[in-house]
C-alpha positions in Angstrom: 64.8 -82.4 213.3 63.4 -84.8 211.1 61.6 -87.1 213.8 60.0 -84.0 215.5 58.7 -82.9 211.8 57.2 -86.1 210.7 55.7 -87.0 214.6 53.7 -83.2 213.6 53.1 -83.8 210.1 51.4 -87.1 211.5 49.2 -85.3 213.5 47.5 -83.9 210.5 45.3 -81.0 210.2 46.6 -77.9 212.9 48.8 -78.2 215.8 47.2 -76.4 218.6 48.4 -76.1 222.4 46.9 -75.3 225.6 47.8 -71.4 226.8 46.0 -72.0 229.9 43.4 -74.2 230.9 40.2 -73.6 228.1 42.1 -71.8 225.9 43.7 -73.3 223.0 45.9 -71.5 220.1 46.4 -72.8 216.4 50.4 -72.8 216.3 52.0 -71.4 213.0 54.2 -72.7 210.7 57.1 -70.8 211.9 55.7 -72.1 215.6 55.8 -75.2 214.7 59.7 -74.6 213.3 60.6 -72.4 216.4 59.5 -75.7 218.4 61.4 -77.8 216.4 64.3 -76.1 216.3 64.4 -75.8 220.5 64.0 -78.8 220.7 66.6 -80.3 217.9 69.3 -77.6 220.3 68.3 -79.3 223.7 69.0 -83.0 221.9 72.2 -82.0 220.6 73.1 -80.6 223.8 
């Protein structure tokens, strides 16, 4: 999912996300591909 991948490589730096309210976690590379590939299955339907 190339748009996904260069919107997060334009982020720079680490990709973090909210677990609950406060807490924050650094996502992964393979996160970050897990994410990525979810997402590329929902757009293709």
């Amino acid at each position: 999912m190339e748009r996904t991948g260069d919107a997060l490589a334009a982020l720079g730096g680490d990709v973090t996300v909210e677990t609950f309210p406060g807490a924050r976690h650094a996502l992964t590379d393979g996160e970050v591909a897990a994410v990525e590939s979810r997402l590329a299955a929902l757009l293709d339907g």
